[in-house]
C-alpha positions as CSV (number, residue, x, y, z in Angstrom):
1,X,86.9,113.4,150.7
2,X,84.9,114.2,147.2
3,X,84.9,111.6,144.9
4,X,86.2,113.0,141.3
5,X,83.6,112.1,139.0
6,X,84.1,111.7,135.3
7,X,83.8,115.2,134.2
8,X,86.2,116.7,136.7
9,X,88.7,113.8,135.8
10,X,87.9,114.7,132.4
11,X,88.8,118.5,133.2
12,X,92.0,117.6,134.7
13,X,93.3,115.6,132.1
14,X,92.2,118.2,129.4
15,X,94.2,120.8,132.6
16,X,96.9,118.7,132.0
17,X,97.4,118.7,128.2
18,X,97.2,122.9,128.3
19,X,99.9,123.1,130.2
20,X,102.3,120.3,128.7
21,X,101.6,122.1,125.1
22,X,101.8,125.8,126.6
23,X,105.5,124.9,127.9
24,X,106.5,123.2,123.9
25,X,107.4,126.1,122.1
26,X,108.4,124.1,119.1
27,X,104.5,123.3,119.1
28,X,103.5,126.6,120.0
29,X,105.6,128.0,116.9
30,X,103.9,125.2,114.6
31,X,100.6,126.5,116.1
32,X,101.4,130.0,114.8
33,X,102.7,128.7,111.6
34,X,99.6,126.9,111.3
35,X,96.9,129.7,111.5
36,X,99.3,131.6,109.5
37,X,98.7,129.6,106.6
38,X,94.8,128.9,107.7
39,X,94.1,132.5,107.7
40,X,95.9,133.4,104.3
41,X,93.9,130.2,102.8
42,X,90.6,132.0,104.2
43,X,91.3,135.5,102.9
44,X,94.2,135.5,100.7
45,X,92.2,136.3,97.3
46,X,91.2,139.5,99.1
47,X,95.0,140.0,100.1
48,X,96.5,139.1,96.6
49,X,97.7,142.6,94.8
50,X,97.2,141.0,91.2
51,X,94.8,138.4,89.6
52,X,96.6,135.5,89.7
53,X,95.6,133.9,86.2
54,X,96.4,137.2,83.8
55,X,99.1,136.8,81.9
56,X,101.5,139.4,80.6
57,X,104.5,137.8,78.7
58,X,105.9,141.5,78.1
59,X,106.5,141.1,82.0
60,X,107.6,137.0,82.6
61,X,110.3,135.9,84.8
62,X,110.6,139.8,86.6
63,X,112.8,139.4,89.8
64,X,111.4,140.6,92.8
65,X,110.4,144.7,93.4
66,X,107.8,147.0,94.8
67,X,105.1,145.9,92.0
68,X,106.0,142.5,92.5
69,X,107.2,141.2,95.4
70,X,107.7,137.6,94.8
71,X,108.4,138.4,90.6
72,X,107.1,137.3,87.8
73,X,106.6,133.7,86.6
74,X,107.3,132.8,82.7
75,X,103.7,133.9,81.7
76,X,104.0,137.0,83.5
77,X,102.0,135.8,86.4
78,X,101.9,137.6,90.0
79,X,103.7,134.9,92.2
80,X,102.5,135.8,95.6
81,X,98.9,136.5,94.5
82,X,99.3,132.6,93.1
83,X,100.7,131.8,96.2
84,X,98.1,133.2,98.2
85,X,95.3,131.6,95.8
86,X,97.4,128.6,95.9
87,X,97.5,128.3,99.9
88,X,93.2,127.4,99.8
89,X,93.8,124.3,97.6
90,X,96.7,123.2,98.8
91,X,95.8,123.1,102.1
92,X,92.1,121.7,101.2
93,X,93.8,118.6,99.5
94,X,96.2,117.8,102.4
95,X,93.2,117.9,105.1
96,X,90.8,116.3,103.2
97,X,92.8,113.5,102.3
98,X,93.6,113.1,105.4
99,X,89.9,113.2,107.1
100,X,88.8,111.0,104.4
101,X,91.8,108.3,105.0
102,X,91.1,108.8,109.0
103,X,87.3,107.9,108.8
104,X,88.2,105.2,106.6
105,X,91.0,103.6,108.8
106,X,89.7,104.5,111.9
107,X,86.6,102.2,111.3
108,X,88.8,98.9,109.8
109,X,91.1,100.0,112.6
110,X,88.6,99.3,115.7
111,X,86.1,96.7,113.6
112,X,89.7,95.1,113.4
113,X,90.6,95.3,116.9
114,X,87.3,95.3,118.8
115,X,86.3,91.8,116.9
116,X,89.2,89.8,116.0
117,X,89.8,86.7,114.6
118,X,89.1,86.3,110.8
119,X,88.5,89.7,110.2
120,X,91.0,91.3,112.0
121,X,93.5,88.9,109.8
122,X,92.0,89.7,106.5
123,X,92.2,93.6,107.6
124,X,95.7,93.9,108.5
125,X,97.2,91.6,105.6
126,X,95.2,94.4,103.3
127,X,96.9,97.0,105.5
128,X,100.2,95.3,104.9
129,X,99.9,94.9,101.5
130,X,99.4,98.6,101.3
131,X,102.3,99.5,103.4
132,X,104.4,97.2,101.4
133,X,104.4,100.3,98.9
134,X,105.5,103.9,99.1
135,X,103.0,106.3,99.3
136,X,103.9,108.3,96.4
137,X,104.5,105.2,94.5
138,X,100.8,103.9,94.8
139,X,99.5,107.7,94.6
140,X,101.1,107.2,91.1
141,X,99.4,104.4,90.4
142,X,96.1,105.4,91.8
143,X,96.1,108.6,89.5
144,X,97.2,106.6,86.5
145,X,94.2,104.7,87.0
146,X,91.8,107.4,87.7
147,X,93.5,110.3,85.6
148,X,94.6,113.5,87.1
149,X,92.3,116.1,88.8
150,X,91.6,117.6,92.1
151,X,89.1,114.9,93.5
152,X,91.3,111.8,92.2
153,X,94.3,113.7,94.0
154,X,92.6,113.6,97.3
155,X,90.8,109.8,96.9
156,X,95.2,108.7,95.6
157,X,96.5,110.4,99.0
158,X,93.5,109.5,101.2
159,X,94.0,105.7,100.2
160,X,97.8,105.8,101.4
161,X,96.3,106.9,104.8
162,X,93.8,104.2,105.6
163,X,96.4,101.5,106.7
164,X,98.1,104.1,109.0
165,X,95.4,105.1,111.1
166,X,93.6,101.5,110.7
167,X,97.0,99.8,112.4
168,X,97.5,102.9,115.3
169,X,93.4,102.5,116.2
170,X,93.9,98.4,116.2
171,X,96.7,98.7,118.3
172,X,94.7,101.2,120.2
173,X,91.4,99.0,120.5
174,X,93.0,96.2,121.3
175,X,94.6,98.1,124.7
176,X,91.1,99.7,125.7
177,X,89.0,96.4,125.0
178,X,91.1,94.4,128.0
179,X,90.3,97.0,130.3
180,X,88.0,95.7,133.2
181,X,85.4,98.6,133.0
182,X,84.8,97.5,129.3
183,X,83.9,94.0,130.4
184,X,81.8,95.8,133.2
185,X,79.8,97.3,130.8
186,X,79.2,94.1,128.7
187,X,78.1,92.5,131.5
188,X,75.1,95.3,132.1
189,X,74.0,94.4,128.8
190,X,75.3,97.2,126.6
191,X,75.9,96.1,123.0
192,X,78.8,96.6,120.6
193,X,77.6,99.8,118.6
194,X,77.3,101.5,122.1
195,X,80.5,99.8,123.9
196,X,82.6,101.2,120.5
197,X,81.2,104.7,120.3
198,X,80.9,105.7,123.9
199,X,83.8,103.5,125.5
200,X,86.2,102.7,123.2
201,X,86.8,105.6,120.3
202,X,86.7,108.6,123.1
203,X,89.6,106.4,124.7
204,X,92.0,106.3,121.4
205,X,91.5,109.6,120.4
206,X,94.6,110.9,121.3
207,X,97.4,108.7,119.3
208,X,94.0,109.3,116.2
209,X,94.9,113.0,117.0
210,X,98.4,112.9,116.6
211,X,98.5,111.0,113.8
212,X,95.8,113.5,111.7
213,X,98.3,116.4,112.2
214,X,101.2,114.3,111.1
215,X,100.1,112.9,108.5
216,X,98.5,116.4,106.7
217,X,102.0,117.2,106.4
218,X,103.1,114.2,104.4
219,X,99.7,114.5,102.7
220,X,100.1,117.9,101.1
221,X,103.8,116.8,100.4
222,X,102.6,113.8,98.6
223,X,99.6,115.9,97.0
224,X,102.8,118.7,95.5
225,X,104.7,115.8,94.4
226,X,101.6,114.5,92.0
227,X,101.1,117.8,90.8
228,X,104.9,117.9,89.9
229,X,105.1,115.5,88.1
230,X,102.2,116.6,85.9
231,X,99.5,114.4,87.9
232,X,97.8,116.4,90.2
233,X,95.6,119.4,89.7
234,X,95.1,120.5,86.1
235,X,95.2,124.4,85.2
236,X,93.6,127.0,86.2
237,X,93.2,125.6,89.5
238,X,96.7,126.7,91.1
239,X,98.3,124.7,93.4
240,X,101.6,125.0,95.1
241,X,102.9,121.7,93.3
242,X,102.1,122.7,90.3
243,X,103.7,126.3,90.6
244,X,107.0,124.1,91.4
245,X,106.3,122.1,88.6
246,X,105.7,125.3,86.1
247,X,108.7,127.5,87.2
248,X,111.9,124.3,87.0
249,X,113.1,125.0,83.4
250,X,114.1,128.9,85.0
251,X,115.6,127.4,88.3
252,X,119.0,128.7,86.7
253,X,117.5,131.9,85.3
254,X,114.8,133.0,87.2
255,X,115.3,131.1,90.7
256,X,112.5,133.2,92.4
257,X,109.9,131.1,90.5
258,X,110.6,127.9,92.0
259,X,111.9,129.6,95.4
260,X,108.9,131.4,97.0
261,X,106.5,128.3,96.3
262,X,108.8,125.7,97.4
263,X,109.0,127.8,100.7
264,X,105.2,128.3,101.3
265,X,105.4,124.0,101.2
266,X,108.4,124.1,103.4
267,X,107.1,126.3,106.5
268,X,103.7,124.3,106.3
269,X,104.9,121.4,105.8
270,X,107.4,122.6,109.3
271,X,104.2,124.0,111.6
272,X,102.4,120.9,111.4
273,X,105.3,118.2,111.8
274,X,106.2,120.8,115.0
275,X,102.3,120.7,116.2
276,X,102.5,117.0,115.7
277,X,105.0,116.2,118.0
278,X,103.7,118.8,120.4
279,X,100.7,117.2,120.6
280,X,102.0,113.8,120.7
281,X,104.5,115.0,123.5
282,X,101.2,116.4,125.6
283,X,99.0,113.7,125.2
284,X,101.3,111.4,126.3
285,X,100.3,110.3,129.9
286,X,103.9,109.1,131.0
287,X,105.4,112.8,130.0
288,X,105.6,115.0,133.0
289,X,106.6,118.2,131.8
């Protein structure tokens, strides 16, 4: 009988994880909805019919038709060739956050866990202060603090992050550091730099996974909210939020101007929570479908 080394166990497992997402159609349809959106960030200034920054007031708040599809904003403004700008920032604020909070947490999250003692007590009352708040609520106070731009939108939303992904990768240390292997390998001699990066982080990267593609969605949420409510990203740069924010006086007149935006958020928003759960349903080593 052949003894499975690590790379064919490896194989399996990543075998495994095909199949369980290829049978999720939910994640499959978040997958689709996903690239969608990638692929119009990536080319949609070549797609959009219009410039999206010319104004023509002798043409504001048009309904939808052949020259326009989406209408007209209050300025005159092409909606979908905004909304197609719009799609490259948006997204680029919800993943960056994100990856920036993840680093962030991921290392308190396993210095936490892998060490203990004092510092994993000072690390997780920090975290739980944090928690203690909403998200957009200290976002709000983060801006106020910073002002209101693109950068300061990411650091406010990224900050929100770290105790998320620094309690999941605690929780996640603390399960692969009692495994007997990992004393195994202390006792060869291997120190703690080597024990964390080649033992312990490929061994958590799943429920880190999972969480990234969750929490995008509630980032670029959070990141539409700010720019709402005035405090995210400041003209020209065009943003989803801020088209929300720019079209709400003509909800009752011109509904199109608040619609098509507020759906581009929506359906985003949708493929990754779907993904999310897809992912978290395949990587989860008790599911066997």
């Amino acid at each position: 009988m052949n003894t499975p080394t690590p790379q064919n166990t490896r194989l399996i497992r990543w075998n495994s994880f095909y199949k369980k997402l290829a049978k999720n159609k939910a994640a499959l349809a978040g997958a689709i909805i996903i690239i969608f959106f990638m692929v119009l960030a990536i080319i949609g200034p070549l797609l959009a019919p219009y410039d999206p920054i010319t104004q023509d007031y002798g043409n504001k708040l048009q309904p939808p038709s052949f020259e326009n599809w989406f209408g007209t904003d209050d300025k005159g403004r092409d909606i979908l060739s905004r909304i197609l700008y719009g799609a490259r920032l948006s997204l680029s604020i919800g993943i960056a956050s994100t990856v920036l909070g993840a680093i962030i947490g991921i290392l308190l999250g396993i210095v936490s866990g892998y060490y203990g003692r004092w510092v994993d007590t000072l690390i997780m009352r920090i975290c739980d202060v944090l928690l203690a708040f909403p998200g957009i609520l200290l976002a709000l106070a983060i801006i106020s603090i910073l002002g209101a731009s693109t950068t300061n939108v990411v650091i406010a939303v990224a900050f929100y992050a770290i105790p998320s992904f620094a309690r999941i990768v605690r929780g996640s240390t603390l399960t692969v550091k009692k495994l007997e292997y990992i004393d195994a390998i202390k006792a060869v001699g291997a120190n703690n730099f080597r024990i964390i990066t080649k033992h312990v982080l490929p061994n958590i990267m799943s429920p880190i996974i999972v969480q990234t593609t969750l929490y995008i969605a509630s980032a670029i949420i959070t990141a539409s909210a700010l720019s709402f409510l005035g405090l995210g990203t400041t003209p020209p740069a065009i943003e989803w939020g801020r088209m929300l924010s720019e079209g709400r006086s003509y909800i009752a007149q011109a509904p199109h101007v608040t619609l098509f935006p507020g759906l581009a958020i929506l359906f985003v928003v949708i493929g990754f929570n779907l993904f999310g759960d897809g992912l978290r349903d395949a990587l989860d080593p008790k599911s066997k479908n």
